[in-house]
Backbone as a ProteinNet text record, in pm:
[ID]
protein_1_A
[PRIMARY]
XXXXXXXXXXXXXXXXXXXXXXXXXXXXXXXXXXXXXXXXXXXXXXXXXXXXXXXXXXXXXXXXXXXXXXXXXXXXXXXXXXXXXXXXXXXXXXXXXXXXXXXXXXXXXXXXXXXXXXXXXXXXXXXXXXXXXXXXXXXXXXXXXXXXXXXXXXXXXXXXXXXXXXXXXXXXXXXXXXXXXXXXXXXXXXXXXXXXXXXXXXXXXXXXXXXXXXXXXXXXXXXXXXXXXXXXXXXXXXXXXXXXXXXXXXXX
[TERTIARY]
-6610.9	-6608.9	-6657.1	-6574.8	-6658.9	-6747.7	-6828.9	-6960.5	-6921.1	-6989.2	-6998.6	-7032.1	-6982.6	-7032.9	-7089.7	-6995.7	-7127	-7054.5	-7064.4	-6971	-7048.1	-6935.3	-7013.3	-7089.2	-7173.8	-7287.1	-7437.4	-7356.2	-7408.5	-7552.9	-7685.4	-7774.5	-7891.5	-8026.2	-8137.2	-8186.8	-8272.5	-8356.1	-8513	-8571	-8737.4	-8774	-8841	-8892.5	-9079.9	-9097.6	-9198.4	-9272.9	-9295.4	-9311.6	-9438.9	-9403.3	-9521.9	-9595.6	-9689.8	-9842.6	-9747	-9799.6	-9781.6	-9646.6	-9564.3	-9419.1	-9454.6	-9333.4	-9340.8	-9235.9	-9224.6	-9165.8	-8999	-8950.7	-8835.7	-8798.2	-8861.3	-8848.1	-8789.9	-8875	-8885	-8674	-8678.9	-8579.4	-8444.9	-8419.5	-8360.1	-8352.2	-8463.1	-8429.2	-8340.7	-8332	-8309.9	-8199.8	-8118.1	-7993.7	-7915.8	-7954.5	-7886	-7851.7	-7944.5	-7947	-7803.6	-7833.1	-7707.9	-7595.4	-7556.3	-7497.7	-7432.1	-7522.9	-7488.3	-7487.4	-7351.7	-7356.6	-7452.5	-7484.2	-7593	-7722.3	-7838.2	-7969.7	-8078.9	-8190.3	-8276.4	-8440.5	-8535.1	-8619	-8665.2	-8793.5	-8821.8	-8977.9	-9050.3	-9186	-9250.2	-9298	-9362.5	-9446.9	-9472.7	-9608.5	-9647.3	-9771.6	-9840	-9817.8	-9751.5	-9769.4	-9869.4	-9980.6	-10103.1	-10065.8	-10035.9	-10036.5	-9877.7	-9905.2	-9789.7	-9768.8	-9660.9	-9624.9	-9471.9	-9479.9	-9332.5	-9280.4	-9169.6	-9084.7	-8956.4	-8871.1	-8797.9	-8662.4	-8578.2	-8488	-8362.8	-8299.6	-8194.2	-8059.7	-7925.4	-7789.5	-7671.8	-7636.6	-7500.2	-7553	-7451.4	-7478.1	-7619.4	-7695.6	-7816	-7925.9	-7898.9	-7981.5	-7965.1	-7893.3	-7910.4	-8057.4	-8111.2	-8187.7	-8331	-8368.4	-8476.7	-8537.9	-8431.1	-8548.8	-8605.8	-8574.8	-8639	-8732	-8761.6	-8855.2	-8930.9	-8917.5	-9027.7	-9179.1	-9081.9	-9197.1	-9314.4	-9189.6	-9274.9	-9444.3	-9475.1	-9648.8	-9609.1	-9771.9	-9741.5	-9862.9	-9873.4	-9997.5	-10042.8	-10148.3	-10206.4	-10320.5	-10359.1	-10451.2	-10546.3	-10632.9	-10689	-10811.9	-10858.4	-10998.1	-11053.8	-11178.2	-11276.5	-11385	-11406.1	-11466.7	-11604.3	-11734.2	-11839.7	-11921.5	-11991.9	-12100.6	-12008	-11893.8	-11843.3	-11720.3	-11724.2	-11602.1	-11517.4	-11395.7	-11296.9	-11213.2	-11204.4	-11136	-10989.8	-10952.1	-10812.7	-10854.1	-10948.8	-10964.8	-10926.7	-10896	-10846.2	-10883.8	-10862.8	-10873.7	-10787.5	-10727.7	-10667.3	-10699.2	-10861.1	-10896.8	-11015	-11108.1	-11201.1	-11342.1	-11419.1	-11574.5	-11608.4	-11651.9	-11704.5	-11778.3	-11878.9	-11992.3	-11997.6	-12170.2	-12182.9	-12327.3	-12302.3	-12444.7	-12530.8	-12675	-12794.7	-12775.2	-12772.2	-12786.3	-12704.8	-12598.9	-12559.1	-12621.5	-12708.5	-12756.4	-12764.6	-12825.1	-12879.2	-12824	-12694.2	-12592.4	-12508	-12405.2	-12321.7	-12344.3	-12435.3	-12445.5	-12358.1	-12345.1	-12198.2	-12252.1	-12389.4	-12465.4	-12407.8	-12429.2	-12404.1	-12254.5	-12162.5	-12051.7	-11974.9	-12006	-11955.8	-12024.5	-12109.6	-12166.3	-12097.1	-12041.9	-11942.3	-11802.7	-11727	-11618	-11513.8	-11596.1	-11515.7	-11511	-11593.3	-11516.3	-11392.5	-11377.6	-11233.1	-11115.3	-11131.7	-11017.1	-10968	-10834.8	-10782.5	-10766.3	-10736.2	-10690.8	-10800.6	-10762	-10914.1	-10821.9	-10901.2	-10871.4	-10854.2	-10786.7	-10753.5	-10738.5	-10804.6	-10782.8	-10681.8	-10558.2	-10506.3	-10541.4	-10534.8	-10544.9	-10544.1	-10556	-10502	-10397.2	-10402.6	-10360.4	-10283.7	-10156.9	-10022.2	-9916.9	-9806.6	-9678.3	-9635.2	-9751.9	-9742.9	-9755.1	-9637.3	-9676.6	-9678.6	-9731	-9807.7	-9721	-9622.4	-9584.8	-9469.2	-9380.6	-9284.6	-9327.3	-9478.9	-9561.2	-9560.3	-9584.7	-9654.7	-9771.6	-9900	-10042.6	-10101.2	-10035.5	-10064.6	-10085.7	-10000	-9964.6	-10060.6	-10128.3	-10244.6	-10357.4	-10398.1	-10535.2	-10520.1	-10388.8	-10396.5	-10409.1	-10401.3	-10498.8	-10602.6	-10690.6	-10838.6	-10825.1	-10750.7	-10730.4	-10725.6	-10837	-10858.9	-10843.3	-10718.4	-10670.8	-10733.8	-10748.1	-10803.3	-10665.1	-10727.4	-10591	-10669.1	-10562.5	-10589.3	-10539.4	-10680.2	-10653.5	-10567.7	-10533.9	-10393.3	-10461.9	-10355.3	-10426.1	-10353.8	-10379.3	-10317.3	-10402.5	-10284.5	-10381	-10390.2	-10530.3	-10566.9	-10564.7	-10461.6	-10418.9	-10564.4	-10537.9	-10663.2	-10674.5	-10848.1	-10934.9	-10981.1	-11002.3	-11088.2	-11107.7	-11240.2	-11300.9	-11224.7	-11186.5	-11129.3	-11225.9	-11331.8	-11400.3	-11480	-11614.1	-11685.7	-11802.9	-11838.1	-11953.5	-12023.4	-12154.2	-12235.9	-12116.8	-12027.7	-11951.2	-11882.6	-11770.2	-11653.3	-11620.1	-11506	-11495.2	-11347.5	-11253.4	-11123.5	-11114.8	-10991.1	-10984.7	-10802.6	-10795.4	-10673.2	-10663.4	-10558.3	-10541	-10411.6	-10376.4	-10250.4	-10269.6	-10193.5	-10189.2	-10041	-10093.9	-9919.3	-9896.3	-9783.7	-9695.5	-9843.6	-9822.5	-9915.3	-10012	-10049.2	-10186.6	-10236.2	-10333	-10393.1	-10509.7	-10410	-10579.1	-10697.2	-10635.2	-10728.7	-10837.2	-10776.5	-10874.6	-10986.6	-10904.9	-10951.4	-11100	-11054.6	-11162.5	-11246.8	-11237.3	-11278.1	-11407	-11361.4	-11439.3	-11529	-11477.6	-11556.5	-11662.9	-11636.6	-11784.1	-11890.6	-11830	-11936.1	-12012.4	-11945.6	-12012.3	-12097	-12070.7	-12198.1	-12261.1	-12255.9	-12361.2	-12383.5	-12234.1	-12230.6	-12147.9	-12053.1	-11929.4	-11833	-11725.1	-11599.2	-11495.7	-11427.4	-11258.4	-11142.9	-11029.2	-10950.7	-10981.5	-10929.7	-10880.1	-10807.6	-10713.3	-10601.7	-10563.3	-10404.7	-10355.2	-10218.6	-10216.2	-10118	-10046.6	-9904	-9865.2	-9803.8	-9794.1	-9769.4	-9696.3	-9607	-9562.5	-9524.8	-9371	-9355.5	-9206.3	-9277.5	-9193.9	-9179.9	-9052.8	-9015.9	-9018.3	-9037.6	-9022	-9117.7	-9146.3	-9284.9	-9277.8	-9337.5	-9372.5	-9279	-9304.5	-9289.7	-9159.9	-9045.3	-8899.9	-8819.3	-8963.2	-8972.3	-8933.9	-8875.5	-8801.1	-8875.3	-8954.1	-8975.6	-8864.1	-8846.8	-8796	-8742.5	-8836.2	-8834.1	-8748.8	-8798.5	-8696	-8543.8	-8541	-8403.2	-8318.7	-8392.3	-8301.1	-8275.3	-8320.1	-8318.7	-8214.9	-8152.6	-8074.7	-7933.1	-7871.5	-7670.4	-7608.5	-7680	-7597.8	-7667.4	-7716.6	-7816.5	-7812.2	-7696.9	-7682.2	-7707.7	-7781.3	-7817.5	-7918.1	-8030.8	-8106.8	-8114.1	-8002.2	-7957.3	-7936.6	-8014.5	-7994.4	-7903.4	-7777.5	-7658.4	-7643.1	-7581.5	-7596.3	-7613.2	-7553.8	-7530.4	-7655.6	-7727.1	-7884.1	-7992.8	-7978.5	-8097.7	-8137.8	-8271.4	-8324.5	-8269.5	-8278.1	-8197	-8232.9	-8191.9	-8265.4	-8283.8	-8275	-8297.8	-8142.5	-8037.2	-7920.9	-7877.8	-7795.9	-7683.7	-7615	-7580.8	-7540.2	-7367.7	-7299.1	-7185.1	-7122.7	-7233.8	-7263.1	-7277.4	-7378.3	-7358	-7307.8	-7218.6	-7098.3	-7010.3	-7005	-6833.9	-6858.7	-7001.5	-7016	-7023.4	-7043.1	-7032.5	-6899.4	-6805.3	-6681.2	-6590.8	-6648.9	-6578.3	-6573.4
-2750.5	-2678.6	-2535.4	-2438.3	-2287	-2274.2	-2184.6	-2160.8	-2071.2	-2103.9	-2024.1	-1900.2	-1743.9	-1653.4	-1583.5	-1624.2	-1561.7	-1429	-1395.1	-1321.9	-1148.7	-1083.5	-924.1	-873	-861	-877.1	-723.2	-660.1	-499.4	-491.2	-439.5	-433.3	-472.2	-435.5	-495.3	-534.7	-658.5	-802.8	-760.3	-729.4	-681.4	-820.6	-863.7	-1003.7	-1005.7	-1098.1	-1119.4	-1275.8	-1237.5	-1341.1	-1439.1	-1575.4	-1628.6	-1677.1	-1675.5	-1697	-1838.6	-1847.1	-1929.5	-1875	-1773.6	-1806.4	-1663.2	-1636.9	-1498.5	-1459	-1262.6	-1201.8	-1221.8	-1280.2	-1327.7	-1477.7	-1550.5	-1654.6	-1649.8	-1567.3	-1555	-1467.2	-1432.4	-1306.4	-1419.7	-1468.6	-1586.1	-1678	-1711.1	-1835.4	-1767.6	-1604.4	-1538.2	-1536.7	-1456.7	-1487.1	-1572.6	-1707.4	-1807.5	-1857.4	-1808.2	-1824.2	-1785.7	-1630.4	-1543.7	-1571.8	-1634.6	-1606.1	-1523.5	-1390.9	-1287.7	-1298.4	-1240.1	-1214.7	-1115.7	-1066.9	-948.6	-868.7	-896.8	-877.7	-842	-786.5	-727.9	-703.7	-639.8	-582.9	-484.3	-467.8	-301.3	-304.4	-335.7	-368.9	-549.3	-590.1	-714.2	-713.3	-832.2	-894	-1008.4	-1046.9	-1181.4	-1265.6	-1384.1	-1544.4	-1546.7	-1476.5	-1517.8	-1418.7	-1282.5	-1221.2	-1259.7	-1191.9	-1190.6	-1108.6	-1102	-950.6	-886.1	-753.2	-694.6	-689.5	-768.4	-752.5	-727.1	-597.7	-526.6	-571	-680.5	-751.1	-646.1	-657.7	-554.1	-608.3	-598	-672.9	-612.2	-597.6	-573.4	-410.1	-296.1	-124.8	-121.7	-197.1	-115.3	-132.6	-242.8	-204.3	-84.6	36.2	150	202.5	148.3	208	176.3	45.7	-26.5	97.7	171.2	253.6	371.2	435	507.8	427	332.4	281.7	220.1	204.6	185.4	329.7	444.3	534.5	550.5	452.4	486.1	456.4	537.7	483.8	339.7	275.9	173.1	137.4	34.9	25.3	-119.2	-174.4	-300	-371.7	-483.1	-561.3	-601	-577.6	-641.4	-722.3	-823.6	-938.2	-921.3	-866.5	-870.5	-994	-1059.1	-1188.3	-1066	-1074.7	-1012.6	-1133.4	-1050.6	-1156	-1185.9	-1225.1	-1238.8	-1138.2	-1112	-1064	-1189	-1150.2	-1228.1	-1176.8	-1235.9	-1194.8	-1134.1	-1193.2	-1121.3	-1043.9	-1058.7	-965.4	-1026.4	-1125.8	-1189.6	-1346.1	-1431.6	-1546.5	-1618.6	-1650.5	-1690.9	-1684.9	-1608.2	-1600.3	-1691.4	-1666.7	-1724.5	-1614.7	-1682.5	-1588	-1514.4	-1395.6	-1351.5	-1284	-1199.6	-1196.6	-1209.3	-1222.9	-1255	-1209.4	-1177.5	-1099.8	-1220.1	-1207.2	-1262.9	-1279.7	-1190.5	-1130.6	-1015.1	-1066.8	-921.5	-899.7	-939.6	-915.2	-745	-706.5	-563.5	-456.5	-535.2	-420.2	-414.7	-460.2	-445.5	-417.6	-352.9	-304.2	-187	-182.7	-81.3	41.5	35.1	182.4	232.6	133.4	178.4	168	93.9	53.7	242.3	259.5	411.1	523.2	479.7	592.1	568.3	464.9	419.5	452.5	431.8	463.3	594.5	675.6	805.4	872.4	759.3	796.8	766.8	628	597.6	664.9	738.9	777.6	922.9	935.8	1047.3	1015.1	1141.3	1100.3	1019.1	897.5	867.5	763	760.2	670.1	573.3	447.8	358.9	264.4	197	127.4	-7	-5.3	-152.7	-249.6	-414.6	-475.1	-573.7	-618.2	-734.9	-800.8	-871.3	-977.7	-826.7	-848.1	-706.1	-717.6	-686.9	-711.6	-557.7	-475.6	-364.6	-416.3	-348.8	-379.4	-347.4	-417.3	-314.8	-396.1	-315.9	-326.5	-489.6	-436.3	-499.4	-672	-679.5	-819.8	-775.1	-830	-835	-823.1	-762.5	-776.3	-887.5	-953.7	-1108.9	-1169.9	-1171	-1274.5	-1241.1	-1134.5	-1132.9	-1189	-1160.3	-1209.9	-1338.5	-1420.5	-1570.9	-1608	-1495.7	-1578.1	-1546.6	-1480.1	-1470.6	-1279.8	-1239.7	-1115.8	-997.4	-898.9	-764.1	-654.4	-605	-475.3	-326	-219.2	-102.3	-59.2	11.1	9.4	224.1	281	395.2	419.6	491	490	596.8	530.3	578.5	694.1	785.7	853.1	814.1	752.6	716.8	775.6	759.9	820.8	718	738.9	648.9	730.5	768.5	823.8	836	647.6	607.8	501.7	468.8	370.3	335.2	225.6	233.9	69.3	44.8	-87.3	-123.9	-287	-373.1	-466.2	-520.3	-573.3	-625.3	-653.7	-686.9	-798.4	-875	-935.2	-986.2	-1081.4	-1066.2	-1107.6	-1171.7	-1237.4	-1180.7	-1104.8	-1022.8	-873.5	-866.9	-731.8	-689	-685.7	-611.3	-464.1	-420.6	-304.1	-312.7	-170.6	-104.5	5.8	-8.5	108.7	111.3	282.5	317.4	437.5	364.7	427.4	484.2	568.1	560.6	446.3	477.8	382.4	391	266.7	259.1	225.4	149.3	139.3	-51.1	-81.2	-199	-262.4	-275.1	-303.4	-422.7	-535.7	-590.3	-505.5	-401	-305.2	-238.1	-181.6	-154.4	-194.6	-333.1	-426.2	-447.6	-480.9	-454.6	-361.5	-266.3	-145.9	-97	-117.1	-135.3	-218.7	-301.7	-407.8	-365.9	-288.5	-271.5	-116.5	-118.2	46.9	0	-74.9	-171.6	-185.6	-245.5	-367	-480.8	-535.3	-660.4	-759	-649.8	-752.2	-791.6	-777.6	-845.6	-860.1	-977.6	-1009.7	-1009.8	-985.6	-990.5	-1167.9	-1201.8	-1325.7	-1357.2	-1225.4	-1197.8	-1057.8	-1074.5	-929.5	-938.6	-845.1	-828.1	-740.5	-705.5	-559.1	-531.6	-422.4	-421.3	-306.2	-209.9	-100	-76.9	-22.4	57.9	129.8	286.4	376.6	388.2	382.3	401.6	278.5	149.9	45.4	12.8	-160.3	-205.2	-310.1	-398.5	-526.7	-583.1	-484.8	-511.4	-559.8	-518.7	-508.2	-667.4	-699.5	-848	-988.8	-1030.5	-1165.1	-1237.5	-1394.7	-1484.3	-1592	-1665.1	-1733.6	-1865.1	-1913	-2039.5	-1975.2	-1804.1	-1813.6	-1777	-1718.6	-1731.5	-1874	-1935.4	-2101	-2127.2	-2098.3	-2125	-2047.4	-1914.9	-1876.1	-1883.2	-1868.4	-1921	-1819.2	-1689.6	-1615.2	-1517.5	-1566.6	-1531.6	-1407.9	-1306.3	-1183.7	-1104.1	-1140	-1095.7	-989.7	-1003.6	-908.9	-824.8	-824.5	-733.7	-570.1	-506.3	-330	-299.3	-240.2	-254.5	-76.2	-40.8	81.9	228.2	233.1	320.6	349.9	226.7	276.2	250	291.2	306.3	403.7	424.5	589.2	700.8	792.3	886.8	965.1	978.2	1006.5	882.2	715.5	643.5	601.5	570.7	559	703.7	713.6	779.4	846.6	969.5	1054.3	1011.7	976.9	951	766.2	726.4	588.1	591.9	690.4	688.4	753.1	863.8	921.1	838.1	761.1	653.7	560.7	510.7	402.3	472.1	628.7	683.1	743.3	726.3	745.8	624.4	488.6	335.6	348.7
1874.4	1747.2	1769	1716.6	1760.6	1664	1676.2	1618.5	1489.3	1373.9	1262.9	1290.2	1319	1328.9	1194.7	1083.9	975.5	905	799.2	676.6	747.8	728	733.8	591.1	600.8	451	521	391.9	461.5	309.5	341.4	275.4	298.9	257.2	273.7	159.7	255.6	141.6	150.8	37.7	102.6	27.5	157.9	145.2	140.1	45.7	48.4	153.5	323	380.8	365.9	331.6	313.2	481.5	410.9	530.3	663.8	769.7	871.8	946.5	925.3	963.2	1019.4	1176.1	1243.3	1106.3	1160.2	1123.5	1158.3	1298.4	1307.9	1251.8	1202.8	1188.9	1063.4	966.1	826.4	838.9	926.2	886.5	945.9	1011.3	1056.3	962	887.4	747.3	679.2	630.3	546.9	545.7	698.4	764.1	698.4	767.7	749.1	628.2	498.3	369.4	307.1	365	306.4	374.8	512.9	580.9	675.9	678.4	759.4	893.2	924.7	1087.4	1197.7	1103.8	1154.5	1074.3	1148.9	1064.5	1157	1142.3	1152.7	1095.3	1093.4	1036.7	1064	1020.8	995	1102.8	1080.1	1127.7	1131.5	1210.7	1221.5	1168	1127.2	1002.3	1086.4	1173.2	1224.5	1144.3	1211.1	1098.7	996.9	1051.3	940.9	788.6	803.1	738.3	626.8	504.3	387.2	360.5	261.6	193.1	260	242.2	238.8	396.1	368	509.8	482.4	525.7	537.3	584.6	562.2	606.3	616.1	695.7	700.7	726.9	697.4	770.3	739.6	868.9	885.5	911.9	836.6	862.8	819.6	703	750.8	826.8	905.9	1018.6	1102.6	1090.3	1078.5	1050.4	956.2	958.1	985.6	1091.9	1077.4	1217.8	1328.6	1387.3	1284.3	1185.9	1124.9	998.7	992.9	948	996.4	1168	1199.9	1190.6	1166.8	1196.2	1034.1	932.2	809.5	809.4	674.5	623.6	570.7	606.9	557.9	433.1	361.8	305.3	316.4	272.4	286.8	171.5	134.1	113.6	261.3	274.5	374.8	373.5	381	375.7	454.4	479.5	584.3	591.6	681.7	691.9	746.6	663.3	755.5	870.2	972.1	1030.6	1214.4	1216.3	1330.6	1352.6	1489.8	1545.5	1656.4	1646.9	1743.5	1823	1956.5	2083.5	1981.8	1885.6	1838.3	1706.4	1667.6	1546.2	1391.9	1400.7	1301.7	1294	1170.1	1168	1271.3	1334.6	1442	1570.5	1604.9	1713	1745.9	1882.4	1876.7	1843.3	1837.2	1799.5	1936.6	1933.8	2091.2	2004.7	1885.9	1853.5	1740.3	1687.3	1603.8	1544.7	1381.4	1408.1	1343.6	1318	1304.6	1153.5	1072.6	927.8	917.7	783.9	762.1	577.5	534.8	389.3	389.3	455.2	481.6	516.5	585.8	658.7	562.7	449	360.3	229.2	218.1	91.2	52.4	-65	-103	-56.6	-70.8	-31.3	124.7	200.4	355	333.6	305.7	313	242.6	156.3	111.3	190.8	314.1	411.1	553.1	585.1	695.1	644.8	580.5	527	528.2	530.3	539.1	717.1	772.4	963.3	955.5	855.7	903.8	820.8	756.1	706.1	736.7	751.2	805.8	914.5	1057.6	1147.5	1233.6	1288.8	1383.7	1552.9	1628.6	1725.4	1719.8	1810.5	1807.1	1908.5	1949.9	2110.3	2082.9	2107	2076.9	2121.3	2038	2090.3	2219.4	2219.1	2335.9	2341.7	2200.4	2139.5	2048.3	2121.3	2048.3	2147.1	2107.4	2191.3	2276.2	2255.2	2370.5	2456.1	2597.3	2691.2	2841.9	2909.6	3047.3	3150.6	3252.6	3388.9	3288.7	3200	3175.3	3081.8	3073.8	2974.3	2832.9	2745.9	2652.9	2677.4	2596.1	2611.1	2589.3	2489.7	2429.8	2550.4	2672.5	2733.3	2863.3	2860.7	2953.7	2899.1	2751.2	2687	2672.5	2687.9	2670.9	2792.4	2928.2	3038.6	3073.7	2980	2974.1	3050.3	3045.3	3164.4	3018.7	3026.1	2972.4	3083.4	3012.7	3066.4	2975.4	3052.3	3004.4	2904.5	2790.2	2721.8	2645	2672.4	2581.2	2443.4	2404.5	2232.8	2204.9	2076.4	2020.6	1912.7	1831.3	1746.7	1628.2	1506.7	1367.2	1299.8	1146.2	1024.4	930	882.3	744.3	673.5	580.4	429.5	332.4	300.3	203.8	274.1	195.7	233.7	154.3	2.5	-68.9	-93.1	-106.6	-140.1	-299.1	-301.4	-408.9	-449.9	-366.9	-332.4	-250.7	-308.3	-209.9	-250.5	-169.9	-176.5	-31.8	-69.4	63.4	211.1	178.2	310.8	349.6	245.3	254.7	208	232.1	145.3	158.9	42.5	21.2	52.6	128.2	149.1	70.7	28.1	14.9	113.4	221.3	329.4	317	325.3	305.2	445.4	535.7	713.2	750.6	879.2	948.9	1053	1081.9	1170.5	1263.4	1366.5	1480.4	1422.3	1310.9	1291.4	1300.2	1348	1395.7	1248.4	1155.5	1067.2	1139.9	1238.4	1263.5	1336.4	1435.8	1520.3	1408.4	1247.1	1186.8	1140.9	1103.7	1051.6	1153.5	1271.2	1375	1402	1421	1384.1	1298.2	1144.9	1074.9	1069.3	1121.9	1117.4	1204.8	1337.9	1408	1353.2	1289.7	1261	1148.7	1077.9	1000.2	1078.7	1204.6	1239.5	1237.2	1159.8	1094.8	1179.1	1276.5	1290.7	1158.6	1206.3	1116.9	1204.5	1093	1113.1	1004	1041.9	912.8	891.9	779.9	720.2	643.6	611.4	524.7	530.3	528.5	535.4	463.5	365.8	288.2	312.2	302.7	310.7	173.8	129.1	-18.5	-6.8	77.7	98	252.5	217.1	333.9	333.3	374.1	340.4	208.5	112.6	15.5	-90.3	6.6	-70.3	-84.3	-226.1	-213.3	-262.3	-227.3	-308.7	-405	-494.5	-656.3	-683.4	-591.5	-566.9	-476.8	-396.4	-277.5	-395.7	-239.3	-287.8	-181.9	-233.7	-173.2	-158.4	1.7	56.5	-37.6	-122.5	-230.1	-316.2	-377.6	-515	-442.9	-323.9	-277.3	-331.6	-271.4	-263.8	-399.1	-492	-635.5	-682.9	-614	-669.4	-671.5	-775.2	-753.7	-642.6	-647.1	-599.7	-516.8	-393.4	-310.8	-287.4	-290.6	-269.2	-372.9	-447.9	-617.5	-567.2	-463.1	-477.2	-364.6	-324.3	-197.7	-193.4	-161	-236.4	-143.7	-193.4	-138.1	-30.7	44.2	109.3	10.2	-46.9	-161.2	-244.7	-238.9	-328.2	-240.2	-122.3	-23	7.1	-36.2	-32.5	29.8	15.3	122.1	230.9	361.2	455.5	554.4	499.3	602.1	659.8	597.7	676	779.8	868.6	919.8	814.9	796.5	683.4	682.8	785	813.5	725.3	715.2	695	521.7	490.2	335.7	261.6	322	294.3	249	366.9	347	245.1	208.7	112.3	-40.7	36.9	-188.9	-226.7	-144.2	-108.3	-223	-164.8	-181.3	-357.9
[MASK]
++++++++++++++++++++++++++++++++++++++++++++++++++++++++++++++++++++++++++++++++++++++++++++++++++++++++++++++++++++++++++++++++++++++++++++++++++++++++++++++++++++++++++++++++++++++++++++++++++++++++++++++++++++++++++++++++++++++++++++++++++++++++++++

């Protein structure tokens, strides 16, 4: 039997990915939903993390290398008290502080805060799909092996607390491309004193798009006519297609 290759189906799906699933996985269910022969995304979201993912198929994946360079923005959960070999809930503990009652008070927390915003350094992770002499980095830290890694330079736009209490604390960060919020959180903790990890990460923006516009995977299936929320070439911001590309579609 030859293989279903799949309808030519031109447009992007901004998906809202739920928690546990990679960024290809999610975009592959999506695929197969619509039936497209050809698809893409824009930026990766960790299994752990949710929120806006940038589905792309057919001509406009055209435009997923110029959105990789977009700003992005975020929800982020800071777990206080421990840090982890990955920076996130998914890792293991490598420190941990004694007490953080003393170190997170909004008082210190609004006197740490403004290092990080604007342009600042960045050492990538470990646990990241950069990579050294043709690996992934992932795939050295899963054999216990730390490589020297040089910091990057990104910008934090904004930074502002959503919440907080003695354990945790919400951030809203609106960054450029290249940015590590777990390194973030990361960081932040030690500049407390407290240690932290993410334990949730949302993305709620990127580039031109946001959230508000996202389709989850469930209400897909619910719908008669799956291509219902597909923003078709013609109404995709301007500047991210090939000028030759949205010529011909305001042409049709």
């Amino acid at each position: 039997m030859a293989r279903k290759r799949g309808q030519d189906i031109d447009g992007v799906l901004l998906l809202d990915k739920q928690f546990g699933y990679s960024s290809n996985q999610s975009l592959q269910r999506v695929r197969r939903m619509l039936d497209a022969k050809k698809g893409g995304h824009t930026g990766t979201l960790d299994p752990f993390a949710t929120g806006l993912l940038i589905c792309c198929f057919g001509k406009a994946t055209k435009i997923c290398g110029t959105m990789l360079d977009a700003d992005k923005s975020y929800i982020a959960t800071l777990k206080f008290g421990t840090e982890t070999d990955s920076g996130d809930l998914t890792g293991t503990v490598v420190q941990q502080a004694q007490s953080v009652a003393d170190l997170v008070t909004r008082e210190k927390i609004d006197m740490v805060l403004p290092q990080f915003r604007g342009p600042i350094l960045q050492i990538p992770p470990m646990h990241s799909a950069l990579k050294r002499d043709g690996r992934p980095l992932y795939e050295y830290a899963r054999e216990g092996i730390v490589l020297e890694r040089e910091p990057r330079s990104v910008v934090i736009h904004d930074l502002q607390v959503q919440a907080l209490d003695e354990t945790s604390m919400v951030l809203a960060v609106d960054c450029s491309k290249g940015t590590y919020i777990r390194t973030l959180a990361q960081d932040i903790g030690r500049a407390l004193g407290c240690f932290a990890h993410l334990t949730a990460l949302r993305r709620t923006r990127v580039g031109p798009f946001d959230l508000a516009g996202a389709t989850t995977i469930d209400q897909l299936e619910q719908m008669e006519n799956r291509l219902t929320p597909l923003i078709p070439l013609n109404e995709i911001p301007d500047g991210l297609l090939p000028s030759k590309i949205r010529q011909k579609e305001d042409t049709l």
